[in-house]
C-alpha positions in Angstrom: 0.0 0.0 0.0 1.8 3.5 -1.4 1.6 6.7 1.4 -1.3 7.8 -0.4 -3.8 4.9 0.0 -2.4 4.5 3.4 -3.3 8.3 4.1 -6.7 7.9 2.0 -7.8 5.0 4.2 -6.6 6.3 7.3 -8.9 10.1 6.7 -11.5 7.9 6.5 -11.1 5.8 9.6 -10.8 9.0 11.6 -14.6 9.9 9.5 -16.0 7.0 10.0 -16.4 6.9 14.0 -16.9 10.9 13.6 -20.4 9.4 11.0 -21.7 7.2 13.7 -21.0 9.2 16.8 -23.4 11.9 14.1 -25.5 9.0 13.6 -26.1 8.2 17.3 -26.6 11.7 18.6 -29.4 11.8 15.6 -30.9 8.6 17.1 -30.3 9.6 20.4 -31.8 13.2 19.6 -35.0 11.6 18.2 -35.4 9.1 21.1 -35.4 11.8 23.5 -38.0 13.8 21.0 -40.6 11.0 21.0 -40.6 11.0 24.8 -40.8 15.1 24.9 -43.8 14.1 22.3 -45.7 11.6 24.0 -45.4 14.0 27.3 -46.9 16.6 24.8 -49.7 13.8 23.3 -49.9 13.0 26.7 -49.8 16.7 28.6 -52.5 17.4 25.9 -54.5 14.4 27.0 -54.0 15.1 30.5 -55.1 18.7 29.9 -58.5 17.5 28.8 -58.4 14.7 31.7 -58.3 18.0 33.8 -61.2 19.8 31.8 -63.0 16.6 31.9 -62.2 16.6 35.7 -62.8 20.0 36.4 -66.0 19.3 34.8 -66.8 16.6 36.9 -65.7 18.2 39.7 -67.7 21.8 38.9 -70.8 19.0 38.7 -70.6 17.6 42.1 -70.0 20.7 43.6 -73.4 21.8 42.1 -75.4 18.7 42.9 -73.8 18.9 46.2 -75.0 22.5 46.3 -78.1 21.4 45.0 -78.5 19.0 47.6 -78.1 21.6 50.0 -80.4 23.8 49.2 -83.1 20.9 49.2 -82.4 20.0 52.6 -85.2 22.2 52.8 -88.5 21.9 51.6 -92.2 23.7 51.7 -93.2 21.4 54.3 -90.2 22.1 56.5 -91.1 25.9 56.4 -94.7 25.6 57.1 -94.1 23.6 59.8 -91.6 26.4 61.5 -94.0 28.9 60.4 -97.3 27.2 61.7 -95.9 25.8 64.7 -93.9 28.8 66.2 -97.0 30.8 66.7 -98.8 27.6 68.4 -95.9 27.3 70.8 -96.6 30.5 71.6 -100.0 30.0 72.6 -99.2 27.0 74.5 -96.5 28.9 76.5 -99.2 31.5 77.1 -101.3 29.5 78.2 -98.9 27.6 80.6 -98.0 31.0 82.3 -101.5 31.5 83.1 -101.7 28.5 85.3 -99.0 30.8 88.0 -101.1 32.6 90.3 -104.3 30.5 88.8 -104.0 26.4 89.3 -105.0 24.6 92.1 -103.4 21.2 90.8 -100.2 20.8 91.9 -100.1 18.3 88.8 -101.2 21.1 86.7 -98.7 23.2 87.9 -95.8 21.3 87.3 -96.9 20.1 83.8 -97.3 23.8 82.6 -93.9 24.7 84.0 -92.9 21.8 81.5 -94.8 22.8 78.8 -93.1 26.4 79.0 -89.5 25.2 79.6 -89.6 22.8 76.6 -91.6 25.3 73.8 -90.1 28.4 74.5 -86.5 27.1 73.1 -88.1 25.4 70.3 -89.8 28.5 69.5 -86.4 30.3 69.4 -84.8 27.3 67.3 -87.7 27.3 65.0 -87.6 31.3 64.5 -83.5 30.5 63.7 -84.5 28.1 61.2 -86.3 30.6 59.2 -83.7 33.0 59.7 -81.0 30.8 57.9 -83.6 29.6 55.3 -84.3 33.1 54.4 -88.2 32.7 55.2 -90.6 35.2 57.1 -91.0 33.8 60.8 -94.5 32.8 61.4 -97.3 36.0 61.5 -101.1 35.5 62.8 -102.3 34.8 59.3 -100.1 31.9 58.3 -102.2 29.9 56.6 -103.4 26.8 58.0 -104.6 28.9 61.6 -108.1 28.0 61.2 -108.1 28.7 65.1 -109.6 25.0 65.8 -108.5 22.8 63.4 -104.9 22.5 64.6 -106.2 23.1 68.1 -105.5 26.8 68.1 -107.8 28.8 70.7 -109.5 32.1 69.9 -109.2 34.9 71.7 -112.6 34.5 73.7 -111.0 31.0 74.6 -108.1 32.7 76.1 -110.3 35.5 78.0 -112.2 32.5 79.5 -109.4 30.8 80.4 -107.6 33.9 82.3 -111.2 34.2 83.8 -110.8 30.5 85.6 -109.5 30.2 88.8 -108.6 27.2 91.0 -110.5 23.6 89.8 -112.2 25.4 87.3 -109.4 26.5 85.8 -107.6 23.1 85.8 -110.0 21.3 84.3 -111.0 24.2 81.5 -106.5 24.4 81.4 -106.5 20.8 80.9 -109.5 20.2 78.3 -107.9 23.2 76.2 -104.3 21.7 76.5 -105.4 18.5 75.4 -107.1 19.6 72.3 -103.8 22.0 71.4 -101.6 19.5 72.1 -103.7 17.2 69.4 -103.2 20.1 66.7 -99.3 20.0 67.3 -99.2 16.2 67.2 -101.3 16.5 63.7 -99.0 18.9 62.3 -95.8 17.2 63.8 -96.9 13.9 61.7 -97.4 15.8 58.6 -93.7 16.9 58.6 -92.6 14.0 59.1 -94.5 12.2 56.7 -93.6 15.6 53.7 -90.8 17.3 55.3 -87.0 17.3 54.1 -84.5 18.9 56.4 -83.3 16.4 59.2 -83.7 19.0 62.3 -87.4 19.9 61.6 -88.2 16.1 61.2 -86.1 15.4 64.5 -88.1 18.2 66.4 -91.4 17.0 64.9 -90.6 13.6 66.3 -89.7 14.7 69.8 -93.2 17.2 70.1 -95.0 13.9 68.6 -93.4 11.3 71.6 -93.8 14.4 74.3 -96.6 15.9 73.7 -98.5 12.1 73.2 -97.6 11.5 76.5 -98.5 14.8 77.8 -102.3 14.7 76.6 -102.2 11.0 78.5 -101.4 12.7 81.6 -103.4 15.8 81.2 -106.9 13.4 80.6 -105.2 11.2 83.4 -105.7 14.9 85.4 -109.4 15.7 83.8 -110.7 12.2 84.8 -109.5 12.5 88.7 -110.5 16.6 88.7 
């Protein structure tokens, strides 16, 4: 071999690793590209995984909100707005007995009756509050003064009237018969109403006030 072929050869030897060292960076280059493009497939994908998500997620929070608001339901505000005003009535009627029972019995169940419906009457008015209802008014529909044991005026005037046995037994006639109204309406929300407090409070003025109207006609049967 003359110094030129030896030279010729030997230029490209020194090419030829210089060709695949190009040749691997290429490869190499486009390896890493696929990866960067698959991220991007991918990233692009995962965007609309998020929209999809975000979607999904904007949904629940709506049905949740959704839920929410009906947690609450006609029923549940009639109920505050019919029963406040009863309550009211009853506790008027239970401070009438001071000064004016005879019946120790008497006595102590209308010191009952207040201490237990004067806070519902301030959780019930709360209710409405939060619901963003008007609280109860004289007119609320459904105050057919008798039908849901309401008593008129002239009712009440008697009953101030009454002293001693007289007013027991016309105290424990009238608290029967209001008592019977509250029950009435107490199983209608539970039967239509929605929001888990007002059924839980319907429940309790059901159990108590049941056993209340036993005792008071226990009272009217020994007066």
């Amino acid at each position: 071999m003359t110094a030129f072929t030896r030279a010729f050869h030997g230029k490209h030897l020194h090419r030829e690793p210089v060709r695949r060292a190009a040749a691997v960076g290429v490869v190499a280059a486009g390896a890493l590209m696929l990866p960067a493009c698959g991220s991007d497939g991918d990233g692009a994908s995962g965007m609309s995984g998020m929209d999809h998500g975000g979607s999904k997620s904007s949904a629940t929070a709506t049905a949740t909100a959704a839920a929410k608001a009906g947690d609450v339901d006609e029923a549940d505000v009639t109920f505050a707005q019919m029963m406040i005003p009863h309550h009211e009535q009853a506790v008027a009627m239970a401070e009438l007995a001071d000064g004016r029972a005879s019946d120790v019995e008497i006595k102590d169940l209308a010191a009952k009756i207040e201490k237990a419906q004067d806070p519902e009457i301030k959780t019930m008015t709360g209710w409405l509050q939060s619901w963003g209802k008007p609280t109860a008014t004289g007119d609320t529909p459904g105050m057919d003064m008798g039908g849901d044991g309401m008593m008129s005026d002239k009712d009440m005037k008697e009953l101030k009237a009454m002293q001693g046995k007289e007013f027991d037994k016309m105290f424990a006639q009238m608290m029967i018969d209001h008592h019977n109204g509250a029950i009435a309406m107490a199983k209608t929300e539970q039967k239509s109403g929605q929001n888990a407090d007002a059924k839980k409070m319907a429940e309790a003025i059901v159990t108590g006030q049941s056993a209340e109207v036993k005792q008071l006609q226990s009272i009217l049967d020994r007066l």
